[in-house]
C-alpha positions as CSV (number, residue, x, y, z in Angstrom):
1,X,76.2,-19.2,40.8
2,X,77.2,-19.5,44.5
3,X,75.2,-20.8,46.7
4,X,72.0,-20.9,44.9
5,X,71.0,-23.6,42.2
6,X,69.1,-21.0,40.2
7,X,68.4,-17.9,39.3
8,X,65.5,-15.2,37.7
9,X,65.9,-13.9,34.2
10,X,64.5,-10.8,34.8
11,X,65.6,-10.2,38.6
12,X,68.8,-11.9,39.6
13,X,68.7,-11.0,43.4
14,X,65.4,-12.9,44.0
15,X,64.9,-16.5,44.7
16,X,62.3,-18.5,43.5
17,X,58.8,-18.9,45.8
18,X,56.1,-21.0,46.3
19,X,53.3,-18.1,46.2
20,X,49.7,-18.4,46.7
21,X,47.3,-20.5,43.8
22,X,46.4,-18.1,41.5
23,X,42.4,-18.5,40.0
24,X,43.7,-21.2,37.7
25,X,44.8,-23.1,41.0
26,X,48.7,-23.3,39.8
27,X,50.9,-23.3,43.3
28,X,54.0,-22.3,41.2
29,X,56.9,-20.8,41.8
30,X,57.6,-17.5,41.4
31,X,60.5,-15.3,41.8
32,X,60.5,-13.3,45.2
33,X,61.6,-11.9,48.7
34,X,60.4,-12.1,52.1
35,X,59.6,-9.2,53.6
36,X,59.8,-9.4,57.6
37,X,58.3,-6.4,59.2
38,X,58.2,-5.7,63.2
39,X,55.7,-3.2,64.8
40,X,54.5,-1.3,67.6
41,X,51.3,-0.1,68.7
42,X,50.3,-0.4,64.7
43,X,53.4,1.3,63.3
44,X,56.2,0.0,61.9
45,X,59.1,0.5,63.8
46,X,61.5,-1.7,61.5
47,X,61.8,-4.0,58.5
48,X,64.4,-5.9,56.2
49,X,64.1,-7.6,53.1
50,X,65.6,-11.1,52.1
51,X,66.3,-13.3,49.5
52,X,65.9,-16.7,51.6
53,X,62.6,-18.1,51.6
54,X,62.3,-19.1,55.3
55,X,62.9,-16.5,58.1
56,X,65.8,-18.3,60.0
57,X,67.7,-15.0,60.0
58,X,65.5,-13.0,62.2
């Protein structure tokens, strides 16, 4: 497995997530990316998508 200590089922690039509660109030994790996006004047000049949870790479 690498690096990583798990793995999705259904999406094996993503890394699991803490995402927002849902209505049931569950703080689970789910699997993800993180989507960094830079901009000027209110349009988007660049982006990248990860697989790490935290944005130390940018």
């Amino acid at each position: 497995m690498g690096e990583r200590n798990s793995y999705s089922k259904t999406d094996l690039d993503a890394t699991f997530m803490h995402m927002k509660e849902d209505a049931m109030r569950n703080g689970q994790t789910k699997p993800g990316y993180n989507l960094q996006i830079a901009t000027e004047n209110q349009f988007i000049i660049d982006f990248a998508l990860y697989a790490n949870r935290t944005d130390t790479l940018t």
